[in-house]
N, C-alpha and C positions, 0 to 999 in steps of 0.2 A: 465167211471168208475162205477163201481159196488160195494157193499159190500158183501164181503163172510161168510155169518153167519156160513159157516164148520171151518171156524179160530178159533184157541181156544181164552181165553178172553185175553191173553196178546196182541195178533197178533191182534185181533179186536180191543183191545183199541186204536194201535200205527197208524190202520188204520184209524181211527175216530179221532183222534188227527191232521195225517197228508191233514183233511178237516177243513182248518182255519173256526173257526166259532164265531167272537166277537161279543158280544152284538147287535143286528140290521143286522146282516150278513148270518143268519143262512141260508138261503134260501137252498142253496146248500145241505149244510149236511142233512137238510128235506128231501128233497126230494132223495137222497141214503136212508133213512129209510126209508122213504114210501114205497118206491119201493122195499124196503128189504124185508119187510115184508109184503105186498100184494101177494110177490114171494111165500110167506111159504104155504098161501092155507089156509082155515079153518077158516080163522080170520076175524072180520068183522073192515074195517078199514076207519078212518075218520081226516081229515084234517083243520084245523083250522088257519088260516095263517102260521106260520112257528111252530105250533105245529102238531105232529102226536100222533095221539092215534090208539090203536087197543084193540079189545077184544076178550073173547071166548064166548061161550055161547052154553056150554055143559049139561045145567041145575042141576046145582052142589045147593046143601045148602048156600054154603056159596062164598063168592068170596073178591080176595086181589086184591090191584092194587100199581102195582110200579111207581115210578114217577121218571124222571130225567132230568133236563135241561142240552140241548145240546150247550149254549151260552157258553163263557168264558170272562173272561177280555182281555184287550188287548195284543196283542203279544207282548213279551220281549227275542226276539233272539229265541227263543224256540219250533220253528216248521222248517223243521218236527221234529219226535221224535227220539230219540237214545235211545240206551241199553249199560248198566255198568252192567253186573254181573246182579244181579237178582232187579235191579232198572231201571225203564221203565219212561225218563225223558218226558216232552215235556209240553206246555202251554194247560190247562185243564186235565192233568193224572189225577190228585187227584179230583181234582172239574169241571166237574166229569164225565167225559168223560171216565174212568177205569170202572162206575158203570153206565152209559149205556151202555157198551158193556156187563156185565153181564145181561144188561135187553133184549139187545136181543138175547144172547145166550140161555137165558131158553125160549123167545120163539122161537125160532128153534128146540131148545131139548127136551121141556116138550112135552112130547107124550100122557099119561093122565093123568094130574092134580089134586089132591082132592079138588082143588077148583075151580071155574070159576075165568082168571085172565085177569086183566085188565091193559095195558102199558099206559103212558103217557110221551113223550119226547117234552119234549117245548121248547120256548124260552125267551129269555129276562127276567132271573133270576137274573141277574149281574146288572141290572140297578132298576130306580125306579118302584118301585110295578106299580106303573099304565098300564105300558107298559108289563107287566108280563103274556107271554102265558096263565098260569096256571089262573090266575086271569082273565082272556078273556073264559076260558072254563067254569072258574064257571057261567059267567056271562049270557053266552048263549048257553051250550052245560052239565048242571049241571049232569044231568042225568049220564053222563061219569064219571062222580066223585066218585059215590054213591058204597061204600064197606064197608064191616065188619072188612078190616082192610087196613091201606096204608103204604105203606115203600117208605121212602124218601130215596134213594141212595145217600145219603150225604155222605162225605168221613167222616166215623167215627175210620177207621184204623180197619174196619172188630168186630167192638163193638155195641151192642145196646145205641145208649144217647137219651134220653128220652123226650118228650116234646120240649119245648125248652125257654129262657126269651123270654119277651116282651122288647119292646124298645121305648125309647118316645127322642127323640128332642125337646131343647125351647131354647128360648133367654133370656138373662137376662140384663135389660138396665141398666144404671147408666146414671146418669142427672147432668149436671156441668151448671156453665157459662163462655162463650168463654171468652177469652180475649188475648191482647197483649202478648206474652214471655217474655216479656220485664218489664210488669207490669202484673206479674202474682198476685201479690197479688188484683188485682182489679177481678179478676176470679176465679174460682171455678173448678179444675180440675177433667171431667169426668173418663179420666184412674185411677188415683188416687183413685178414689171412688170402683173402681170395686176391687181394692185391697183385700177388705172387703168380697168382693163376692170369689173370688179365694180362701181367707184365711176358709169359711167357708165349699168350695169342699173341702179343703185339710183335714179338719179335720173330715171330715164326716164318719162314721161309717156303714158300709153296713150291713143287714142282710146277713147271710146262712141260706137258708128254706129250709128241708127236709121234701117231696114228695114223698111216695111210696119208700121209699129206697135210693131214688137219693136227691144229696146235690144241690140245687140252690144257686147262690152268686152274689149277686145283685151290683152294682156301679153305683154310681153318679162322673161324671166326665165333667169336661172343657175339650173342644176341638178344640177350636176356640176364639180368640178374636179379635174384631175392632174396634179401634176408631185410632182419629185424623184427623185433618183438615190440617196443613201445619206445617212447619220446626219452624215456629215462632207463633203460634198460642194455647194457650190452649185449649183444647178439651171440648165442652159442653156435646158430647155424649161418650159412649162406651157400646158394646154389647160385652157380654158375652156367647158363643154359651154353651150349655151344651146336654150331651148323659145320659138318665137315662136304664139301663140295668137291669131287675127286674124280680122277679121272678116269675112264670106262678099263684101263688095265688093271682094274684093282677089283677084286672082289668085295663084299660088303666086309666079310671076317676080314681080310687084309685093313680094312679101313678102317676097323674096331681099332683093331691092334696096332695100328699106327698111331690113333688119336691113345690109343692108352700109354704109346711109346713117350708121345710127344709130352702126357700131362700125367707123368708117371711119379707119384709119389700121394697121387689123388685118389681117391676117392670118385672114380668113373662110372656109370650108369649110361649105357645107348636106351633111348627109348624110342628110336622110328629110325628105319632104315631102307633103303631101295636101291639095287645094281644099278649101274649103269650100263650104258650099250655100246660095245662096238661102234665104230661105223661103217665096217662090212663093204664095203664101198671097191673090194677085186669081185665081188659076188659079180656076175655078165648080168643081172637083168639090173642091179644098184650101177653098174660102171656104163650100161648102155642107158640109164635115164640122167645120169653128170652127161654123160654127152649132148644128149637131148636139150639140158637144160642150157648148157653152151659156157659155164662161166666155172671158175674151182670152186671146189665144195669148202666150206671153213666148219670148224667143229660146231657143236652145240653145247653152248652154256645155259645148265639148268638141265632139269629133269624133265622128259618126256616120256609117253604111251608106244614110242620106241623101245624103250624097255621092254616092255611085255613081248611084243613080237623078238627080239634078241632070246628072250630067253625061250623061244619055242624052235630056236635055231631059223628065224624067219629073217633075211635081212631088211631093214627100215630105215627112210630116210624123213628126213621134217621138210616139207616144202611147201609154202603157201605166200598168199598177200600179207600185207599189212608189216610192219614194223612192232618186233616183238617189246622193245621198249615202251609202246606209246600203251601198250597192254594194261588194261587195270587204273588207267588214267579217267580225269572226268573229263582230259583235249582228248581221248582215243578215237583214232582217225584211219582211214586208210586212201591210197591212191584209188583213182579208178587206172593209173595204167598198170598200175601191180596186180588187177584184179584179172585185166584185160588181157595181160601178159601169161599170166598164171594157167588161166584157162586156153591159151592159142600153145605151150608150150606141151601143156598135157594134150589136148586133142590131137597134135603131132607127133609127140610119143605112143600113145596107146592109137591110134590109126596103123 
């Protein structure tokens, strides 16, 4: 099997969709792109476990780079792909297998670019950061990274969203003493306690931070809870997982320290943490592609690979097909006119 970059982007998506490619599996689909695009000629191309990158180097001023991960989550009935009328279903359409087939359609098509451009398709975006293609090429292959500006082919429904939150993890304990069920009054129940902790998420009040135009909306939220010991036993322990979701003016320490402010009398533990980004959006070459794309930009809710380029001081924007909601669905679906649109918007920018 081969890939035919002459398919337009609907036919190239359902082709790249109908190469299962979950978290850890990607091998296969790699290597169809590689090989895709070593065919095109001109490009200088490099391989990075189950990431492929290419570039030009036409000695342009200035130079973008698109990025897309080719992993998805696991399949749910939904390969291969089908067609409803002008919706193109199949696991990874939206996220985002719809918005690497636009990454390699312009490089098949882009003939001469006004910018030097630079692909990245990776893998293991779907799982935890460590294992993250894109995080393996910062770490030993940076150099590839380095642009005036990066488009994250995030399915934003063919809209600029901007930067994106940060996101922090912690636990929150509660401390009892066991005792009999029986003679509970001789203990001190740890779920009971966390009561107090729940009652305090519930009533918490988030900021909105507006950013260059776009509304950031922050939440402190439970998402987990554990304790108990057995059917007849009061619980000395219980942990309280919580997700803080905040806005890119805030550092990760700021966020620590907020959620310690917020659930302060506790026993706090962060166990995973990530910046958020800007969204950089006065940068000229981020404020000349909002033009290009013609509509206002609205923030990004949730954590992107925006990050990474923010902190290299690179501005990054998420722009792609598909509807980030329908994401991780077993209906995940995409337009073909947000494919169509996607790829006629960028061939007019970067021309």
């Amino acid at each position: 099997m081969t890939l035919d970059l002459a398919l337009d982007g609907p036919a190239l998506t359902a082709a790249l969709i109908d190469v299962p490619s979950v978290s850890g599996d990607e091998a296969r689909l790699a290597d169809l792109i590689e090989d895709a695009l070593r065919s095109l000629g001109g490009l200088e191309v490099e391989r990075e476990g189950d990431t492929v990158l290419a570039r030009t180097a036409l000695g342009r001023d200035k130079r973008v780079l698109l990025a897309g991960h080719i992993d998805t989550v696991p399949i749910a009935d939904n390969v291969p792909s089908t067609m409803d009328g002008e919706l193109l279903f199949g696991c990874g359409s939206s996220d985002m297998k719809s918005g690497d087939a636009v990454m390699l359609r312009l490089a098949a098509t882009l003939q001469a670019p006004a910018y030097d451009l630079t692909w990245v398709f990776y893998d293991n975006e779907e799982v935890e950061s460590s294992r993250s293609g894109l995080g393996r090429v910062a770490r030993s292959l940076r150099h590839w990274l380095y642009a005036d500006l990066a488009i994250l082919m995030e399915p934003t429904s063919a809209q600029v969203e901007a930067g994106c939150q940060g996101t922090l993890r912690a636990t929150v304990s509660t401390r009892g003493r066991r005792a009999h069920s029986a003679r509970s009054w001789l203990g001190d129940n740890a779920i009971h306690r966390a009561g107090a902790v729940l009652q305090r998420l519930s009533a918490y009040e988030p900021r909105n931070v507006e950013i260059d135009g776009c509304e950031y909306r922050e939440g402190l939220n439970a998402v987990g809870v554990t304790g108990g010991v057995a059917g007849n036993v009061v619980p000395d322990e219980c942990v309280v997982e919580v997700n803080f979701r905040f806005a890119p003016d805030r550092s990760v320490d700021e966020a620590a320290d907020h959620v310690r402010e917020v659930l302060s009398g506790y026993d706090v533990a962060v166990t995973d943490a990530a910046p958020g980004a800007l969204p950089g959006l006065r940068e000229p070459a981020a404020a000349a592609f909002v033009e290009a794309v013609g509509s206002a930009p609205v923030a990004k809710y949730g954590w992107t690979d925006v990050s990474r380029f923010a902190a290299f001081g690179i501005p990054a924007v998420n722009y792609g097909p598909g509807d980030p909601n329908l994401a991780h669905t077993r209906e995940e679906h995409v337009r073909v006119s947000d494919i169509e649109r996607c790829e006629r918007v960028l061939t007019d920018y970067l021309s």
